[in-house]
N, C-alpha and C positions, 0 to 999 in steps of 0.2 A: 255571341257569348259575352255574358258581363263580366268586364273587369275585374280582377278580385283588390280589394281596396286593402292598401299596406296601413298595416299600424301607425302612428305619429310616434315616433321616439325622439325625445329631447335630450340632450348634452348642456348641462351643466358648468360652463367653465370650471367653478370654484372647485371643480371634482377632480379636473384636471391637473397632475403635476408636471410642472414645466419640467423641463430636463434640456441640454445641452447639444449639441450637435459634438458629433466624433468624428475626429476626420484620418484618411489615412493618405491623403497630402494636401497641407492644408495650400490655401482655401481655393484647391482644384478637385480633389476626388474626395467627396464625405461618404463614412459609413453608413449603411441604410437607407440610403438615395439612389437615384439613377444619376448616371453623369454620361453624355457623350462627348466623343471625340470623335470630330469631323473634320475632310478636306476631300481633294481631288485624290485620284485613284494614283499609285504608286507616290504620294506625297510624305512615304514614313508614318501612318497612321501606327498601320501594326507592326511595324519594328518600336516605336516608341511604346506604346503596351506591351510586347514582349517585352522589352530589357526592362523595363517598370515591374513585370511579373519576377524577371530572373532575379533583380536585386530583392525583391520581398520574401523571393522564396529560402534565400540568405538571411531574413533578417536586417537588409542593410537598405539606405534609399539613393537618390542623388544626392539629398541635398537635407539639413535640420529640420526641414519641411515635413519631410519623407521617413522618418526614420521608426520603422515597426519596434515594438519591444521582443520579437522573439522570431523567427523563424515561420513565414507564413505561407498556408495550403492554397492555392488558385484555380481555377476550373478556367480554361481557356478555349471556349467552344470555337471554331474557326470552321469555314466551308467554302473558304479558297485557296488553302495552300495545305500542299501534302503534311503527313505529320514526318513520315518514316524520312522523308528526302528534302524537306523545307524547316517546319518548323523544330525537331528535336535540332538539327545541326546548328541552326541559330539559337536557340536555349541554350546548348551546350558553347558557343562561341562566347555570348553574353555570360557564362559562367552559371548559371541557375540549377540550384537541386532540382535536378526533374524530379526527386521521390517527391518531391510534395505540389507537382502540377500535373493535374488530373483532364481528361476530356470525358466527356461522357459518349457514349458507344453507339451510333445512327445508324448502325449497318441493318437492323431490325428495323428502326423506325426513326420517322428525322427529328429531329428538336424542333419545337416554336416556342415564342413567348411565353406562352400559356401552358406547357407542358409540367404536369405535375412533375417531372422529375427533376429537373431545376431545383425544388427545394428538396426533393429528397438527396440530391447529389451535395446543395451545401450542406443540409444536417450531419450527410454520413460524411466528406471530407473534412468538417470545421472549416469551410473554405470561409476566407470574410473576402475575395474579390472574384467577382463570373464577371467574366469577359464574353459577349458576343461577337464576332467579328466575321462578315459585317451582318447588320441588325438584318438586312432585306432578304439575309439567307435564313432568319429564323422566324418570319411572320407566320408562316402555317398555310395550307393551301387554301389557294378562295380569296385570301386577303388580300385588300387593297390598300394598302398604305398612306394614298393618297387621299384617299374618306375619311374625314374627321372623325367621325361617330368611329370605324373600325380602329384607328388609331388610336384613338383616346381609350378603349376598353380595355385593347392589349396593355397601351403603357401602363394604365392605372394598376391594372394585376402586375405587372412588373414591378411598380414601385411600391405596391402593397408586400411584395413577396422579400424586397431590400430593406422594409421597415421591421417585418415581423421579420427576420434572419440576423437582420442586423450589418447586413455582408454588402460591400461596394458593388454596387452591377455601372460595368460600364459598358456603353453601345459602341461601336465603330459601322461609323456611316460614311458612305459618300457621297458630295457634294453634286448636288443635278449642274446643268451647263447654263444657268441662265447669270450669265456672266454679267455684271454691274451691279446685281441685287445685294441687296442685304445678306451678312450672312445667316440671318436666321432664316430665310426664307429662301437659299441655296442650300439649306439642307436636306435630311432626310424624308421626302413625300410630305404629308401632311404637316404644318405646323404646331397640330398636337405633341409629336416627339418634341419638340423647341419645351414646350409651355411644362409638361410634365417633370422634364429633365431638371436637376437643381442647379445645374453646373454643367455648361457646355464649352468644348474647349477646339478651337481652330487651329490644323495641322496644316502648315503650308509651306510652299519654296521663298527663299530670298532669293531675290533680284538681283543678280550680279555675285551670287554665292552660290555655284552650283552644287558644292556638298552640304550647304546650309539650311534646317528647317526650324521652322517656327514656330511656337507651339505658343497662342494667346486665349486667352479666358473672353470669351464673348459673352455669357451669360453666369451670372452668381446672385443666388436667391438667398444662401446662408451665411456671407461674410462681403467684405469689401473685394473688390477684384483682384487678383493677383497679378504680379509683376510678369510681363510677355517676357517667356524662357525660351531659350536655343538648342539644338544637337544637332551634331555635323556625322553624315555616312562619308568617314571614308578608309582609306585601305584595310583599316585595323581592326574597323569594323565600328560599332555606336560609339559617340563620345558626345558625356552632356558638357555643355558651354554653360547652364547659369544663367542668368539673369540677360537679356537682348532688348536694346531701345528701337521697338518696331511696332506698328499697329497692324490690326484688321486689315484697314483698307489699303495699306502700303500691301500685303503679301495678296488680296484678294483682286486690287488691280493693276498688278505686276512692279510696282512702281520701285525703284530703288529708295531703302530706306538710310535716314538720316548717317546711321552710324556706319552702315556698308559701304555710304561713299568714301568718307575717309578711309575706312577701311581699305576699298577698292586705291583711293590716292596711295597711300602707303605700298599696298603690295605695286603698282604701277613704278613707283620711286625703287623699290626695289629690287625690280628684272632690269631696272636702267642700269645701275652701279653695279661699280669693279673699280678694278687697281688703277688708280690714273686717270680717272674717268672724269672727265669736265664739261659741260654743256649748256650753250646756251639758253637761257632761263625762256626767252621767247620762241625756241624751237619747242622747251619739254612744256611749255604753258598751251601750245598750238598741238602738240601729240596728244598731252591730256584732252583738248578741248574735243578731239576727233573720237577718244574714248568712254566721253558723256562728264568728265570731268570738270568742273567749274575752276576757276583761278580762287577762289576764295578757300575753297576745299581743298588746292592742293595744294595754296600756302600754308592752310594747317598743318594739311603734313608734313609740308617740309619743316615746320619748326619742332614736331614735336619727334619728328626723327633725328632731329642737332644738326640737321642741312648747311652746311654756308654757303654763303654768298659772295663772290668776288669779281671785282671790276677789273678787266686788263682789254686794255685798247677802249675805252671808251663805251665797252658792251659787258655786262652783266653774266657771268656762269654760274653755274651751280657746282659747285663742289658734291658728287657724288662717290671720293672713294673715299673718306674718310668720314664715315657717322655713327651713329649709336641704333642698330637696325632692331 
């Protein structure tokens, strides 16, 4: 059978009006873009998109970054964790109007990429943020994720469908196990999800912080990078931390980063002290050493905690009960 031959249709720049990118945290998640957020499995992905969702759906953000002009609707499609017994009690913990976050309803039939309902669900919500979480549970049957060609058809009707709506779609993927890589090429199957996406954002553990996560910008097509943010799980439940001096490759190859050691010196100087407490500088310089702690790092601390120093008998202690903790 012969091909049927497409029309030439030409574009015009000069026809073209530029316009602006809108963001709804800048410059991590833009309106009308795809943006993912990627790491290992249980690394805080989707708690950090939740409490992202719970403070929008207030109208509020973390940070001057974040902050919506009014009260906003979210579609939070998710196909691993219960709604009735996982995700409402964490909405509700996080503080979040559930009236205005919506899932759409798979019991009939499951969601994929390409599913006309997607935009009929943000038309009739007003939603400007769909969340899929994670993306490998919404490809559709048959699909292979790992083929360029299939990959690339899905994302483009996704980010066609965030252009025309106008509304944030963000991915939640998980990181394959080919540990040393790049993280573009530890992410989601194909490297078309990387190339499509406008803003890709790496969710990981800190090194010597076990309720610490990461959260760094690997990829930004529409602004300068933004500065690597922090939030810590712990008893109380999400807390953002703000701004963290950490990289990529420090959270992706386990390594402790610059500011967690001092960090790490400081909290170390601090299980040592109490009332009366004096010790040899060259016992606490050889404890640290045993705890990955360097002498250069944990004279920081000691100065910047008000540590002194005093010589009796010809040997150096640290005055540990009296400082500024």
């Amino acid at each position: 059978m012969e091909e049927q031959k497409i029309e030439l249709k030409m574009i015009n720049m000069a026809d073209i009006l530029a316009s602006q990118v809108d963001w709804l945290w800048y410059p991590f998640i833009p309106y009308g873009k795809l943006t993912i957020i990627q790491g290992d499995p249980g690394d805080g992905k989707s708690t950090l998109i939740l409490n992202i969702a719970a403070r929008l759906s207030k109208g509020e953000g973390f940070e001057e970054d974040m902050t919506p002009m009014e009260p906003m609707n979210v579609i939070y499609q998710t196909a691993e964790d219960g709604l009735a017994d996982t995700v409402k009690p964490r909405l509700e913990q996080a503080g979040a109007d559930c009236s205005r976050i919506s899932i759409i309803d798979e019991s009939e039939k499951s969601i994929s990429m390409v599913d006309e309902r997607l935009e009929e669900a943000i038309v009739r919500q007003k939603a400007k943020l769909l969340i899929l979480d994670p993306i490998q549970a919404y490809l559709g049957g048959g699909t292979d994720m790992n083929r360029a060609n299939e990959a690339r058809d899905m994302t483009k009707k996704l980010g066609a469908l965030a252009e025309k709506t106008g509304c944030a779609i963000v991915l939640i993927g998980h990181m394959n196990k080919a540990g040393g890589n790049k993280a573009a090429y530890r992410g989601m199957g194909s490297i078309d999800f990387f190339a499509v996406a406008r803003s890709v954002l790496l969710v990981g553990r800190v090194e010597g912080q076990d309720n610490m996560r990461a959260v760094i910008q690997i990829k930004n097509n529409l602004a300068a990078f933004g500065h690597a943010k922090a939030f810590e799980l712990c008893e109380e439940g999400f807390r953002w931390c703000g701004d963290y001096e950490i990289t990529a490759d420090e959270v992706l190859g386990g390594i402790m980063p610059k500011g967690s050691k001092l960090e790490q010196a400081k909290q170390f100087l601090r299980e040592l002290s109490g009332e009366n407490v004096k010790i040899l500088s060259t016992e606490i310089i050889e404890q640290a050493k045993q705890e990955g702690i360097s002498k250069r790092t944990l004279e920081t601390a000691k100065s910047e905690l008000g540590i002194n120093a005093k010589k009796v008998n010809n040997s150096w202690y640290w005055d540990l009960s009296n400082y500024e903790a």
